[in-house]
C-alpha positions in Angstrom: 0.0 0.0 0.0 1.1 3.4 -0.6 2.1 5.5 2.0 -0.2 8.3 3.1 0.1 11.1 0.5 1.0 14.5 1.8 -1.5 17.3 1.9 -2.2 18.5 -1.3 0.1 16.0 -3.3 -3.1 14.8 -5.3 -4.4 17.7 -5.9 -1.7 20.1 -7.2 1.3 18.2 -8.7 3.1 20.7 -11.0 3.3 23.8 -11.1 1.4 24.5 -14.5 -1.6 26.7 -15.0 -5.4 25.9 -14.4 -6.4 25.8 -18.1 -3.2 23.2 -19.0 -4.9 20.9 -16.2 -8.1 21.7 -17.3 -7.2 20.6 -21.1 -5.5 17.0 -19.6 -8.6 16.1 -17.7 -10.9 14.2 -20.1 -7.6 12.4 -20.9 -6.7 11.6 -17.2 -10.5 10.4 -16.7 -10.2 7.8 -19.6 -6.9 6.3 -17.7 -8.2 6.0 -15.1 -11.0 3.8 -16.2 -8.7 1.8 -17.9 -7.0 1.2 -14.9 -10.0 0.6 -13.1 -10.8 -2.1 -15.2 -7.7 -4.3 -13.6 -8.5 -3.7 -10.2 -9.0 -6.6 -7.8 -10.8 -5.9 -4.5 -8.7 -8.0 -2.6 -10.3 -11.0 -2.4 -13.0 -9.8 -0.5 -16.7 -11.1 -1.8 -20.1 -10.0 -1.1 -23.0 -12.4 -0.6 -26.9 -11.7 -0.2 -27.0 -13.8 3.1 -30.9 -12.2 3.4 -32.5 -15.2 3.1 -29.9 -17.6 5.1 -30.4 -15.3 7.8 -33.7 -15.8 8.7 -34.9 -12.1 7.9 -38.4 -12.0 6.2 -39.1 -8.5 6.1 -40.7 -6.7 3.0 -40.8 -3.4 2.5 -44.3 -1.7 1.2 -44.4 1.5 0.0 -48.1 1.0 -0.1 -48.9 3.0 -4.0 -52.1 2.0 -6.0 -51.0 2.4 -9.5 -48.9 5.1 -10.2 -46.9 6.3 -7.2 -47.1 9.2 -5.5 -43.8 11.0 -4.4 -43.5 10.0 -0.8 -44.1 6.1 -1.9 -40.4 6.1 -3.5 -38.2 8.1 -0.9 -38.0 4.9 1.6 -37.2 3.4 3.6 -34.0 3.4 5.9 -32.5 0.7 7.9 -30.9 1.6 11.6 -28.3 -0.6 12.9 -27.7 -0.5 17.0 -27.5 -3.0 20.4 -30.6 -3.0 21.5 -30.3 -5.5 24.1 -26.3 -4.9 25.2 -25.1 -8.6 24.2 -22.4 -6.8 21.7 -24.4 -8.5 18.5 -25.5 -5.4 16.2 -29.5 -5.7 15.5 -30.9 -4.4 13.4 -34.3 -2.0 11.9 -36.0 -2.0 9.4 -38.7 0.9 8.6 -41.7 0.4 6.4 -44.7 1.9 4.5 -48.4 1.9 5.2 -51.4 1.5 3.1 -52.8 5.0 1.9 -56.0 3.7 0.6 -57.7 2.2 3.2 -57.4 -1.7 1.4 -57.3 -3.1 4.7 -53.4 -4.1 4.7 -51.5 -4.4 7.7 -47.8 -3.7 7.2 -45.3 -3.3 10.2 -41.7 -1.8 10.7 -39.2 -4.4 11.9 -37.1 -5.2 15.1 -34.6 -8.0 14.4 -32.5 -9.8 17.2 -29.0 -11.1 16.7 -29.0 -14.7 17.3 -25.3 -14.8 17.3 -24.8 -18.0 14.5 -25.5 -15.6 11.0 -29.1 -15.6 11.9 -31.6 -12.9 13.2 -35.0 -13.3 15.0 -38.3 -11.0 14.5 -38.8 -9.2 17.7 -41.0 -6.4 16.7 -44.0 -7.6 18.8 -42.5 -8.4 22.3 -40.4 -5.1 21.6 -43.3 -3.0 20.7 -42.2 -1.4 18.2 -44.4 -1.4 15.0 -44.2 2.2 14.1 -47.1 4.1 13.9 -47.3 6.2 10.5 -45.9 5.8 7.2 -42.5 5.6 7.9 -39.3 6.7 6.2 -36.2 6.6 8.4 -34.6 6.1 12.4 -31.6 6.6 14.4 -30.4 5.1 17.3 -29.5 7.1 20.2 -29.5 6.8 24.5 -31.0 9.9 25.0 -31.6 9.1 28.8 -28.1 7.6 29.1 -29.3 4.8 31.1 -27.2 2.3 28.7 -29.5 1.3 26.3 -30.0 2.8 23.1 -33.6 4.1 22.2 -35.1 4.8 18.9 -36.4 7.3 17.0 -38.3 6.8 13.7 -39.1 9.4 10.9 -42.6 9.0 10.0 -45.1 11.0 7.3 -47.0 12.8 9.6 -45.9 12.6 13.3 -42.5 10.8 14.5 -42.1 8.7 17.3 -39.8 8.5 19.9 -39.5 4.9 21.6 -37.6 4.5 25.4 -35.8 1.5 25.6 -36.8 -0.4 28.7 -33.4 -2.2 29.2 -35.8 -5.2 29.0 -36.5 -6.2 25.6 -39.3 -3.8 25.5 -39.8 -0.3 24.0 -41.8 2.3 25.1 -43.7 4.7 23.2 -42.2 8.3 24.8 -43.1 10.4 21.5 -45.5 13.2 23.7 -43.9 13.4 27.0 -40.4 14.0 24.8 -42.3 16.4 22.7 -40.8 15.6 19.6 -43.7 14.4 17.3 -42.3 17.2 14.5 -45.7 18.8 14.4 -44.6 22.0 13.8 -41.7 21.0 11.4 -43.9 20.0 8.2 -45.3 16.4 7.5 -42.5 14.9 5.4 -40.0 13.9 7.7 -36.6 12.5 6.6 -33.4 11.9 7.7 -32.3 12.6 11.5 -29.5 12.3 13.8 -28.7 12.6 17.7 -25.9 14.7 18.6 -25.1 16.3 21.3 -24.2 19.7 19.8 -23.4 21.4 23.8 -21.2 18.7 24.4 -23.1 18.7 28.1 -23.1 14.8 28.2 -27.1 14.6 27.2 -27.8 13.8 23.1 -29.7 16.5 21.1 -32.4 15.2 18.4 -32.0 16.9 14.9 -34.6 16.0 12.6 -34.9 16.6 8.7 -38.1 17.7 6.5 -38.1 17.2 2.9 -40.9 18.9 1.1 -44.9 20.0 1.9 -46.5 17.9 -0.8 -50.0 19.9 -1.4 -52.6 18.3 -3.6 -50.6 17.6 -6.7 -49.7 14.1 -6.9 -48.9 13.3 -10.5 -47.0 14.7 -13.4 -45.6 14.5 -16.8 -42.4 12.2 -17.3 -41.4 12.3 -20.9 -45.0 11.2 -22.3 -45.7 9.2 -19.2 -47.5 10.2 -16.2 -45.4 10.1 -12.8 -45.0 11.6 -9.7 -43.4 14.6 -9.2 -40.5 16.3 -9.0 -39.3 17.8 -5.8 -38.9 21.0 -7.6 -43.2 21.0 -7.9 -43.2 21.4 -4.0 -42.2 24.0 -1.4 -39.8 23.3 0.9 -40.0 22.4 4.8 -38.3 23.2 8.2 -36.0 21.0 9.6 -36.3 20.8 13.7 -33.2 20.6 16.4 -34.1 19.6 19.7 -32.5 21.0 22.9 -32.2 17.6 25.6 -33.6 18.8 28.9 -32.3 15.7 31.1 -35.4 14.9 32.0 -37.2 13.1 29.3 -38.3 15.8 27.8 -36.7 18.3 24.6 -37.1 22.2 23.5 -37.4 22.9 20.1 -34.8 25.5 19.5 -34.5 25.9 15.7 -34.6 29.5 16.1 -32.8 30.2 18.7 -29.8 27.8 17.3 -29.8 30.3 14.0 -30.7 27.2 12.0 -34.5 28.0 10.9 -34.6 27.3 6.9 -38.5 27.6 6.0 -38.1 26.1 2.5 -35.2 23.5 2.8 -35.8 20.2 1.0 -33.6 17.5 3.5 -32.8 14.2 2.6 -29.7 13.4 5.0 -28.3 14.8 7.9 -24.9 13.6 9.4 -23.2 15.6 12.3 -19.3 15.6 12.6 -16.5 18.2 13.5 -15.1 18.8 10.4 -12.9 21.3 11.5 -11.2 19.7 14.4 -12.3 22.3 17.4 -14.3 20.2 19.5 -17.2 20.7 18.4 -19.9 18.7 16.0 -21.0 21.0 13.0 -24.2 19.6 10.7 -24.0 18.8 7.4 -27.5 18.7 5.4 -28.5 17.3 2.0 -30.7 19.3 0.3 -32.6 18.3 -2.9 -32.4 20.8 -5.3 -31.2 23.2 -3.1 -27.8 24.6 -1.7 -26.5 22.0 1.2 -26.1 23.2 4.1 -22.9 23.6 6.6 -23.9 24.8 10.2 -20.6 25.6 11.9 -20.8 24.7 15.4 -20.0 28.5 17.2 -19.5 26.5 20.8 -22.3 28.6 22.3 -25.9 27.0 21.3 -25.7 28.5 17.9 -24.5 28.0 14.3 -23.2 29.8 11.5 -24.9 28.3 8.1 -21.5 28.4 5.6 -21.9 26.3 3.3 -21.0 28.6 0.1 -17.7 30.1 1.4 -17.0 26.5 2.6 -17.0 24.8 -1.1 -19.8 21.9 -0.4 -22.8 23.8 -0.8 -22.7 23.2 -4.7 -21.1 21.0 -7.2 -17.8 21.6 -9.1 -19.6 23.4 -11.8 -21.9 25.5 -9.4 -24.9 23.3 -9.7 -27.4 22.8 -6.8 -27.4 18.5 -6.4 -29.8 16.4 -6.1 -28.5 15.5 -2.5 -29.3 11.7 -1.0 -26.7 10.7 1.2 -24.0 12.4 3.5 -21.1 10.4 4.3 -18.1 12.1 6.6 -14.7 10.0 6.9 -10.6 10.5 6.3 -10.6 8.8 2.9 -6.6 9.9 2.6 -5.6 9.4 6.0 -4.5 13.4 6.7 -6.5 14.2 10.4 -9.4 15.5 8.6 -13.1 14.3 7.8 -13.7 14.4 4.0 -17.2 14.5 2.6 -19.1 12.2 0.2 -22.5 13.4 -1.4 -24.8 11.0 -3.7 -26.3 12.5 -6.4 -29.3 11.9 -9.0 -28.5 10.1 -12.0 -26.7 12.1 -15.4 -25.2 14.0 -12.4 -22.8 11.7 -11.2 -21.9 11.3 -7.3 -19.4 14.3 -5.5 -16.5 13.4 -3.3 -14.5 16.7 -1.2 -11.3 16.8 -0.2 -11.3 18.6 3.6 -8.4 21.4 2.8 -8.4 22.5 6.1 -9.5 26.2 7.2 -12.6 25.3 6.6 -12.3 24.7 2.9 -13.7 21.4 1.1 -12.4 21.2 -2.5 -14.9 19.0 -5.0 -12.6 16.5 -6.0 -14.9 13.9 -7.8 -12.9 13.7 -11.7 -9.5 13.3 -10.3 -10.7 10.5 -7.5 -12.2 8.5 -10.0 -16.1 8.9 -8.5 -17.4 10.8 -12.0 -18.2 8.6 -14.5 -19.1 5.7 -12.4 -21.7 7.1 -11.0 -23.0 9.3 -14.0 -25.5 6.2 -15.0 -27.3 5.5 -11.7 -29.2 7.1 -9.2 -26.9 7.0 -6.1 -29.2 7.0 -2.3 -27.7 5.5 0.6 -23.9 4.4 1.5 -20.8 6.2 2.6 -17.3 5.1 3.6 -16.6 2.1 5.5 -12.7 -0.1 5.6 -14.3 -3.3 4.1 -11.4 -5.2 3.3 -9.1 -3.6 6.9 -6.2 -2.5 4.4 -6.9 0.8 6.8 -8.1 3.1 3.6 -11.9 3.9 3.6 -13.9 2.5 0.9 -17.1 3.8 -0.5 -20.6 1.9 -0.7 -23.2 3.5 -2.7 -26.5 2.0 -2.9 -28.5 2.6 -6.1 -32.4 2.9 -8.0 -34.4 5.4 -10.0 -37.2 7.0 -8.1 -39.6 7.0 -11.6 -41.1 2.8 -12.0 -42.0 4.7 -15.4 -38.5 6.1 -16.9 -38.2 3.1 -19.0 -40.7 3.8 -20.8 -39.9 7.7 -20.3 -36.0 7.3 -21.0 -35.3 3.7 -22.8 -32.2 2.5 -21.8 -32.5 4.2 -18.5 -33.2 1.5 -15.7 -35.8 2.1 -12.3 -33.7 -1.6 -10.6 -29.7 -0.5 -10.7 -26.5 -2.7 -9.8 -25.6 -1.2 -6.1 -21.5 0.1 -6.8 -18.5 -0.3 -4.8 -15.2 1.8 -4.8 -12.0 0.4 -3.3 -9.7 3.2 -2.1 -6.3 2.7 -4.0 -4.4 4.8 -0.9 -3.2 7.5 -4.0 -6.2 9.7 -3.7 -7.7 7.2 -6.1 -10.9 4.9 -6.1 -11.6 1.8 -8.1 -15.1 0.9 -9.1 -15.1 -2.6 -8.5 -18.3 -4.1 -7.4 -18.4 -6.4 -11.0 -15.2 -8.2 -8.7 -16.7 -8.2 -4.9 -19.1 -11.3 -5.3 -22.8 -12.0 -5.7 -23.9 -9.4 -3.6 -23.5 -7.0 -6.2 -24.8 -9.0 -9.3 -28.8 -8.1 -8.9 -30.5 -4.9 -9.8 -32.3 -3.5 -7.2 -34.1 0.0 -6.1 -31.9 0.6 -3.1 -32.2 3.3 -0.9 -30.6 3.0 2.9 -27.7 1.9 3.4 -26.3 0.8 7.3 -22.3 -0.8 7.6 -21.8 -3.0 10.9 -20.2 -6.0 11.3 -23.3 -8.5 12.0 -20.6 -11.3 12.7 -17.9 -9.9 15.2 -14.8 -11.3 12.5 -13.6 -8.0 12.5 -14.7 -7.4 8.6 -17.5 -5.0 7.9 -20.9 -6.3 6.6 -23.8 -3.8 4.8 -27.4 -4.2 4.8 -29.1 -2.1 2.0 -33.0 -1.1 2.2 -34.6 -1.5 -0.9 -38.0 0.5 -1.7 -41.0 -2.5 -2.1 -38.7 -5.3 -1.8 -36.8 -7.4 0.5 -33.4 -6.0 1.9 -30.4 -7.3 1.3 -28.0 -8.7 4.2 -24.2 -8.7 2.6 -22.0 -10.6 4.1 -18.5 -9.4 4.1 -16.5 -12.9 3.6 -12.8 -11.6 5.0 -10.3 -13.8 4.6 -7.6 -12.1 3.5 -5.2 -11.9 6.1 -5.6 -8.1 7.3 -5.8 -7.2 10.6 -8.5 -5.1 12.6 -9.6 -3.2 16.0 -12.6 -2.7 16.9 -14.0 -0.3 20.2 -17.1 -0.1 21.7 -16.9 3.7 23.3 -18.4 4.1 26.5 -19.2 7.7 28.2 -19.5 8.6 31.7 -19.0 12.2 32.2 -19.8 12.5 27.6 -23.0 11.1 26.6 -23.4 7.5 26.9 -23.3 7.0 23.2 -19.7 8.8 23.2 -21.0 10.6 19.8 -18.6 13.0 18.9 -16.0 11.3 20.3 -12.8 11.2 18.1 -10.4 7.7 18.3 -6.9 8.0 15.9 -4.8 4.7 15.6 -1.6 4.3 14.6 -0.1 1.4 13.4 2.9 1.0 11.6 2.3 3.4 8.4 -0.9 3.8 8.5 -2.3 6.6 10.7 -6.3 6.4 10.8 -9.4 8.5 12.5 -12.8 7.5 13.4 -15.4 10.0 14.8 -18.7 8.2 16.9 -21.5 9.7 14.8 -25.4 9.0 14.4 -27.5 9.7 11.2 -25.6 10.0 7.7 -26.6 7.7 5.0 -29.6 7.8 3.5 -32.5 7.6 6.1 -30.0 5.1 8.0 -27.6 4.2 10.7 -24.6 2.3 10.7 -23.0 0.4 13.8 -21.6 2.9 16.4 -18.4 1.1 17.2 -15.2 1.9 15.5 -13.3 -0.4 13.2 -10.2 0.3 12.3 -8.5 -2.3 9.5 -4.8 -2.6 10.3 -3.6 -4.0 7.0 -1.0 -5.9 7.9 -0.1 -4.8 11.4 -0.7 -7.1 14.3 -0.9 -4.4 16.5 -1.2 -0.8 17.4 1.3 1.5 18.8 -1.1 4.0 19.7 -4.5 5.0 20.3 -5.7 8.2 20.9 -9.2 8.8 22.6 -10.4 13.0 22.8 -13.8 12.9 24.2 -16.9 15.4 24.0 -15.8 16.3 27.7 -12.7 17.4 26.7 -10.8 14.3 27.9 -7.7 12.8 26.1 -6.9 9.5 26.7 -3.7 7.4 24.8 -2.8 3.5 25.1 0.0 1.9 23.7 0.6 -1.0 22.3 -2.8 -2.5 21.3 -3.1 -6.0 20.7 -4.7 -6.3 17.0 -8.0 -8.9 16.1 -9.9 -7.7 19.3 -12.9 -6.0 20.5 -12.3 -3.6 22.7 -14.7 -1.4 25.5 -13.4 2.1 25.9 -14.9 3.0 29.0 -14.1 7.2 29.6 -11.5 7.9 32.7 -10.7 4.2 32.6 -7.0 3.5 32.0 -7.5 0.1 30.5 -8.9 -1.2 27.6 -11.9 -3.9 28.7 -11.7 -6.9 26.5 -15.0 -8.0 25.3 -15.5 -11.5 24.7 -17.9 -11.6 21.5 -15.6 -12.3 18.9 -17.7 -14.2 15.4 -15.6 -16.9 13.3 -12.5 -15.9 11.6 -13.2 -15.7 7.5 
């Protein structure tokens, strides 16, 4: 593997003008899809283990005929420990029936069983949902130890306590956060805890306030409609009160947008001063950057920051938010999906609060120009200790093949392996099964189901079955993996930063809710090691302001991080080796 490249050695090579580099780029673009062509993703494979598994669950978006725009959007999948056996369960969120047919459709609560297989729990769990639903997070907002959950619904949300029992509780009114007054079309969310005073916040997303129109013209074929036929809607942040209950303070956090359009939200400090700043997609709008001031306020930057539009100053049909140190340099770059002829966007963090659009030269461009990206992000899924990128994919029109022939509504998901030069490689065609079917993907979760120290993916597909990918390891890398623990922080530790350094390689992992598409991925870090059987340092700065540092890690474990604690805890859970 390549050494980590230097700060702007990928960007800036030689000294020649703009319009030279300019001139070289359709030629650099055609290399390097003839180089992508050779790749090899390690040996790594992908197989739909769905069925195998024991998980049943089909998602209904609930349309009679045509579909109306809400019936495409979903759903999202939300991966957590529900139960605190250190086996990631996991969430699925589904549709309702609209017209009064009769049909009885439930979200979805499934148990690790600990052997590859999962159990339907939703029952004794109690929780159902109880609207049309679209997306959750995970997130212990009572920091009692056990992670609650909050689902995005059309119409009001819902807020469920987690018992510590196997049971849920339905807390929605007493926490005041059914997102009356923040429009009907609620998206994605995220809890954060944006004071850093040890309690998690609640942002939650609106998309658009849908009116009476529900069909319109696609080509010569009637579909729904654009999001561009639609005002916009209010997203909502939620002050924690530490007693159950939360303050809307929108307003008084300088974060009120009436007529925002919100698909994703992910919070992360990508500026490296403490605190957690919110990135939001927008669809057909600006995204948003709200710079975390440090006093209960943001500052909205998102122009002067250079993620607000593409590279050619065109607002984005934004799905997913992904934050993660694709290039190994101490800072969180940013990964956007895109609608289809409009190819997906990948920044480069510059530092100083500058992100610089580098999609062409990374390789992300003309992959993605043929499919409709929704969820995914970075995740290490073969522990050579580079991020990789996910990308689920599918049309949001069942009629743009009749609309646009040769334009497909089922895609082939895609899957970029990080070269470690700056560079990605499109090579889901080489990661196995998993990637061989067309489907209409939309969320996207990473956790490893198994404990073998390789990352897994389970994708939510809109009025299908998901798909549970098994991540088949096996060759030879080494991993660490930490379960973060707060005591004075949040329980959750979100926000906490972990940096491991083994041998070359010199890797960061922030604890973050949210991000995705609708979705949430496993909360524990996992580093892949490449080759290294252990680290020589790892670095813990916590929300509180703590900093704690251990040396020399044994590799191949999983690790509790409890905060104040000078040891690591080893945690007994470990799956088969691949």
């Amino acid at each position: 593997m390549s050494p980590t490249p230097t700060r702007g050695q990928h960007h800036r090579p030689w000294p020649v003008s703009k319009s030279f580099l300019r001139s070289l780029l359709p030629v650099l673009i055609i290399i390097s899809e003839l180089s992508a062509q050779d790749a090899r993703p390690t040996g790594i494979e992908f197989t739909n283990v769905t069925a195998a598994a024991g998980i049943k669950f089909v998602h209904f978006k609930g349309n009679k005929g045509i579909s109306i725009n809400r019936e495409e959007f979903g759903p999202g999948v939300c991966v957590g420990d529900f139960d605190g056996d250190g086996w990631q369960d996991i969430y699925f969120v589904n549709g309702r029936d609209l017209y009064n047919r009769g049909i009885s459709v439930n979200n979805a609560l499934y148990r690790n069983n600990h052997d590859g297989t999962f159990t339907d729990v939703t029952e004794k769990a109690g929780v159902p949902g109880t609207g049309y639903g679209l997306g959750c997070v995970w997130g212990d907002f009572d920091n009692d130890g056990f992670p609650d959950l909050f689902v995005t619904q059309y119409g009001r949300n819902v807020l469920y306590r987690n018992n510590g029992n196997g049971t849920f509780t339905d807390v929605t009114d007493k926490a005041g956060v059914a997102g009356n007054e923040s429009g009907a079309f609620h998206s994605g969310a995220t809890f954060f805890d944006y004071d850093r005073d040890g309690w998690l916040d609640l942002y939650v997303g609106s998309y658009v306030a849908l009116g009476d129109k529900r069909y319109c013209q696609l080509g010569d074929v009637l579909s729904s409609c654009a999001p561009s036929e639609y005002r916009g809607s209010p997203d909502a942040l939620y002050h924690n009160n530490r007693d159950g209950t939360f303050i809307n303070v929108t307003a008084a956090a300088k974060i009120y947008q009436p007529n925002g359009k919100n698909l994703s939200v992910a919070a992360a400090d990508y500026d490296n001063d403490g605190w957690p700043d919110l990135f939001v997609a927008n669809d057909g709008l600006n995204a948003y950057l709200y710079h975390n001031e440090g006093n209960g306020a943001f500052k909205e930057i998102g122009l002067g920051s250079g993620m607000a539009l593409n590279a050619q100053g065109r607002v984005m049909a934004a799905m997913c938010i992904s934050l993660g140190d694709y290039d190994n340099d101490g800072r969180l770059d940013l990964y956007i999906s895109d609608f289809q002829r409009s190819s997906d966007h990948l920044w480069h963090n510059e530092g100083k609060g500058f992100f610089d659009e580098v999609s062409d030269q990374a390789g992300i461009t003309r992959p993605t120009r043929d499919v409709l990206s929704f969820g995914g992000g970075f995740f290490d899924y073969d522990n050579d200790g580079w991020l990789d990128i996910f990308i689920a994919n599918g049309h949001v029109y069942p009629e743009v093949e009749q609309a646009t022939p040769g334009t497909h509504y089922r895609q082939i998901n895609s899957l970029f392996h990080n070269e470690g030069n700056g560079r990605f490689a499109e090579v889901g065609k080489l990661a196995g099964t998993g990637f061989g079917t067309p489907y209409v993907g939309r969320g996207v979760a990473f956790a490893d189901f198994d404990n073998d120290g390789f990352m897994d993916a389970v994708v939510a597909t809109n009025g299908d079955s998901p798909l549970l990918l098994h991540n088949s390891g096996g060759n030879g890398n080494h991993f660490l993996n930490f379960r973060l623990l707060g005591t004075k922080s949040n329980r959750d530790s979100m926000g906490a930063r972990i940096r491991v350094v083994a041998g070359a390689i010199s890797e960061i992992r922030e604890i973050a809710g949210g991000g995705s598409y609708l979705s949430q991925s496993d909360l524990r870090a996992n580093f892949g090691l490449a080759k290294a059987s252990r680290a020589e340092t790892v670095e813990v700065a916590w929300p509180s302001g703590l900093r704690q540092v251990f040396h020399n890690v044994e590799a191949d474990k999983f690790y509790l991080l409890e905060e104040g604690k000078d040891q690591l805890q080893l945690q007994q859970i470990a799956g088969k080796k691949p």
